[in-house]
Z-matrix of the N, CA and C atoms (Angstrom, degrees):
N
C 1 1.445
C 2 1.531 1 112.30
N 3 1.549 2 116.45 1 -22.60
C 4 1.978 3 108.56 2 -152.97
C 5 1.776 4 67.26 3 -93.01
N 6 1.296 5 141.17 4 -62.13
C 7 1.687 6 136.14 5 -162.16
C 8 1.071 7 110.12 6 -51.58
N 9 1.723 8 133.99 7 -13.61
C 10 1.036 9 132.91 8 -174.04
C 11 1.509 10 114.83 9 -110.11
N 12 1.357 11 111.27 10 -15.11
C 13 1.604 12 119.39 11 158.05
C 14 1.418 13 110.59 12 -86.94
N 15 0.836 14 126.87 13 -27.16
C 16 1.580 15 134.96 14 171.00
C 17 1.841 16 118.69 15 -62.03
N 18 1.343 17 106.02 16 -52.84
C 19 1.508 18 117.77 17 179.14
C 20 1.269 19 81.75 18 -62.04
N 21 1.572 20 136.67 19 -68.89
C 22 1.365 21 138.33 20 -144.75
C 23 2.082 22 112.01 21 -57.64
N 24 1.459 23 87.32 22 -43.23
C 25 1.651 24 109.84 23 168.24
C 26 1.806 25 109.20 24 -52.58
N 27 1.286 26 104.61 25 -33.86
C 28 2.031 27 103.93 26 -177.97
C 29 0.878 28 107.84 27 -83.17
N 30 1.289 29 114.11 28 -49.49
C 31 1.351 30 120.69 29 173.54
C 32 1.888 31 133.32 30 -32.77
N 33 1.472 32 97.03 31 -52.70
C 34 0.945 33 107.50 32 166.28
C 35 1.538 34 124.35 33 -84.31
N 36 1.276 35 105.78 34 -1.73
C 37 1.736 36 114.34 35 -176.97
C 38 1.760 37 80.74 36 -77.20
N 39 1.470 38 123.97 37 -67.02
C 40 1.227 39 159.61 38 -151.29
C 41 1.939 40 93.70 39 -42.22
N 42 1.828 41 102.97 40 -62.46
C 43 1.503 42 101.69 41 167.41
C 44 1.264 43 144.81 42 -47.69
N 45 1.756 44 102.77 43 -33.45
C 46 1.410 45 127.84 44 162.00
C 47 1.158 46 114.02 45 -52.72
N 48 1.341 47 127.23 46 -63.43
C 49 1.522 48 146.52 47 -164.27
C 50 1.707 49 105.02 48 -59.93
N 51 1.355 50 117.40 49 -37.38
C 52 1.389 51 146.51 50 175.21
C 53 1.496 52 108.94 51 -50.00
N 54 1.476 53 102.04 52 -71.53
C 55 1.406 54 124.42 53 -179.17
C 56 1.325 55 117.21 54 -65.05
N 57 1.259 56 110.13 55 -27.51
C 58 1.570 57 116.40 56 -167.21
C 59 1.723 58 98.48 57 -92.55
N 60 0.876 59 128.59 58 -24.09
C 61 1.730 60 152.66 59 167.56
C 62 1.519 61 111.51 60 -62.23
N 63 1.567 62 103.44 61 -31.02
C 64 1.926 63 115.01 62 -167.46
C 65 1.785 64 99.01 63 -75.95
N 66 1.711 65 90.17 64 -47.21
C 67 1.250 66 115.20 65 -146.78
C 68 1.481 67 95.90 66 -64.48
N 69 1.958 68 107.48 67 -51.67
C 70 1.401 69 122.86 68 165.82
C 71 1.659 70 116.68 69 -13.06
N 72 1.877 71 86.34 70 -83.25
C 73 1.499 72 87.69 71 -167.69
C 74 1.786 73 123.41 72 -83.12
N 75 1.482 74 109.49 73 7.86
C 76 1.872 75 107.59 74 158.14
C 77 1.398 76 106.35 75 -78.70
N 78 1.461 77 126.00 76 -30.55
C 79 1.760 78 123.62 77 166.36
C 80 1.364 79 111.31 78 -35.45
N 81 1.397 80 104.34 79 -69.57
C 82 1.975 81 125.63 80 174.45
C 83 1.196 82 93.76 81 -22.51
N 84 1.519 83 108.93 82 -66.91
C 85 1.741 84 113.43 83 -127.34
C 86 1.777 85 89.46 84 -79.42
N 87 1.565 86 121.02 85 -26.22
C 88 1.618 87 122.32 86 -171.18
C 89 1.250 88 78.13 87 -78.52
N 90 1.405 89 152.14 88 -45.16
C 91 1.696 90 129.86 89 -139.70
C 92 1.508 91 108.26 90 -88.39
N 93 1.841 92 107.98 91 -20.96
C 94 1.499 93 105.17 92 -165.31
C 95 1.443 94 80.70 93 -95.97
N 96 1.508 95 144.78 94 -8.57
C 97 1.210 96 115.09 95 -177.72
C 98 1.506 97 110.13 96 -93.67
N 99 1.264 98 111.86 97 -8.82
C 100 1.141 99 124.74 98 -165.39
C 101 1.610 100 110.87 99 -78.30
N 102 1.757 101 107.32 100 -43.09
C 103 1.503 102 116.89 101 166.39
C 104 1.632 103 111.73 102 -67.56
N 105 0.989 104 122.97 103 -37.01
C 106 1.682 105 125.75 104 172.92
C 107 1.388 106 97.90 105 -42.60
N 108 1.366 107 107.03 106 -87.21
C 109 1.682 108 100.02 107 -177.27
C 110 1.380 109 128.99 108 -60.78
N 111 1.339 110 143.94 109 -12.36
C 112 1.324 111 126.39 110 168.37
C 113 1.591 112 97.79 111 -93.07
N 114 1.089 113 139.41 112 -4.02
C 115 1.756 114 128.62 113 138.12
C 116 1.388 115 128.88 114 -46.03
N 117 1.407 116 114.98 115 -55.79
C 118 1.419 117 110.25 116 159.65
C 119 0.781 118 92.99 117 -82.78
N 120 1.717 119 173.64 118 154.69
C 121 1.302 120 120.09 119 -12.60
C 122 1.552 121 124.97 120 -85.61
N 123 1.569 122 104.97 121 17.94
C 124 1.742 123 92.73 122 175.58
C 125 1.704 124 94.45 123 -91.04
N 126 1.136 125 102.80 124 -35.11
C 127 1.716 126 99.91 125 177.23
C 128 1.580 127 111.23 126 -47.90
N 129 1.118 128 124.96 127 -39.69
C 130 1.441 129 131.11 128 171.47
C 131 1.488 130 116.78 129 -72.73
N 132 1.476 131 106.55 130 -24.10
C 133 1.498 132 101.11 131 162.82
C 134 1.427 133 139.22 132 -88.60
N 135 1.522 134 86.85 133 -19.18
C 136 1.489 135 108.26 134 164.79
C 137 1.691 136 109.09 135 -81.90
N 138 0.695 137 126.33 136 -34.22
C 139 1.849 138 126.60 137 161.47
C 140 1.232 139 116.44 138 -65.23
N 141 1.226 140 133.83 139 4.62
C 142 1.421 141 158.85 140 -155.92
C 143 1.528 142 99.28 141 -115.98
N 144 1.143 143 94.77 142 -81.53
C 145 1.708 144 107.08 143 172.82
C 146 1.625 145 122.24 144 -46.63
N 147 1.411 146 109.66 145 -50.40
C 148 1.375 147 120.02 146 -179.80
C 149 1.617 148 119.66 147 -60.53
N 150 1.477 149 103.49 148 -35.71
C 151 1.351 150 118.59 149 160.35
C 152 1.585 151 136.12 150 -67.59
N 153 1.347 152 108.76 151 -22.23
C 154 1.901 153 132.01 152 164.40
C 155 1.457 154 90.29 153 -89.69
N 156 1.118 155 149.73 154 -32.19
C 157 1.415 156 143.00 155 -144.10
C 158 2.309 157 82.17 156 -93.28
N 159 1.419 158 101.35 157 -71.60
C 160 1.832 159 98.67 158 155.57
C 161 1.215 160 117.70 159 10.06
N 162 1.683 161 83.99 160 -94.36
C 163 1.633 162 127.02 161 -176.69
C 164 1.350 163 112.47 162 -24.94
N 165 1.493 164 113.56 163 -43.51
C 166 1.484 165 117.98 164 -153.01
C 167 1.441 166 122.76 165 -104.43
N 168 2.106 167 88.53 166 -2.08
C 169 1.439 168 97.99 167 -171.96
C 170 1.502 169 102.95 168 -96.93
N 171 1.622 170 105.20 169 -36.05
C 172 1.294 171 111.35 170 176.38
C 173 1.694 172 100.40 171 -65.27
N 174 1.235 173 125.99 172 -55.76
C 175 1.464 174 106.80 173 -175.05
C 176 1.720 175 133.51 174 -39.49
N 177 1.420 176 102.83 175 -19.22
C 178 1.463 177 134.55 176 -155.29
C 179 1.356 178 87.77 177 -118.18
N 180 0.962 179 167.05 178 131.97
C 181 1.631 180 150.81 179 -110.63
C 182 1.334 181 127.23 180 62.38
N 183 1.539 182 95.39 181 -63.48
C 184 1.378 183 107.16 182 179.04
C 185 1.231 184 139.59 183 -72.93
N 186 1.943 185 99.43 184 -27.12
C 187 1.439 186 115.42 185 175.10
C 188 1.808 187 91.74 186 -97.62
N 189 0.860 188 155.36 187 0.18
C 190 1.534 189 165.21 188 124.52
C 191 1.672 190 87.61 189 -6.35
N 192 1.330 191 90.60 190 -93.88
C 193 1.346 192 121.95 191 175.05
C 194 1.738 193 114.31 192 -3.43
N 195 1.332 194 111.58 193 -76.81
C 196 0.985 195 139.54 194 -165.83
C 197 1.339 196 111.18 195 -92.15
């Protein structure tokens, strides 16, 4: 009976360890997808900027100009 509450005791350590392992690597898989996309969009924000940065030289030229 005590070897058979015992196996039963790992066992269930064993499911934990399992689950806690599942849970682990769907964290990973949300965190690396999670850096993918806020990369492209800083790249888009940084193309954002670079494009007002343009904007501001040609505007500044123009009132130069004038």
């Amino acid at each position: 009976m005590v070897v058979g509450d015992v196996i039963t005791e790992i066992g269930k350590i064993g499911l934990w360890l399992k689950t806690a392992g599942i849970i682990f690597i769907l964290w990973i898989i949300f965190q690396v997808v999670n850096f993918i996309i806020n990369r492209k969009r800083m790249k888009e924000i940084y193309n954002i900027k670079d494009d007002m940065k343009r904007i501001e030289k040609k505007i500044d030229r123009i009132l130069k100009k004038k």
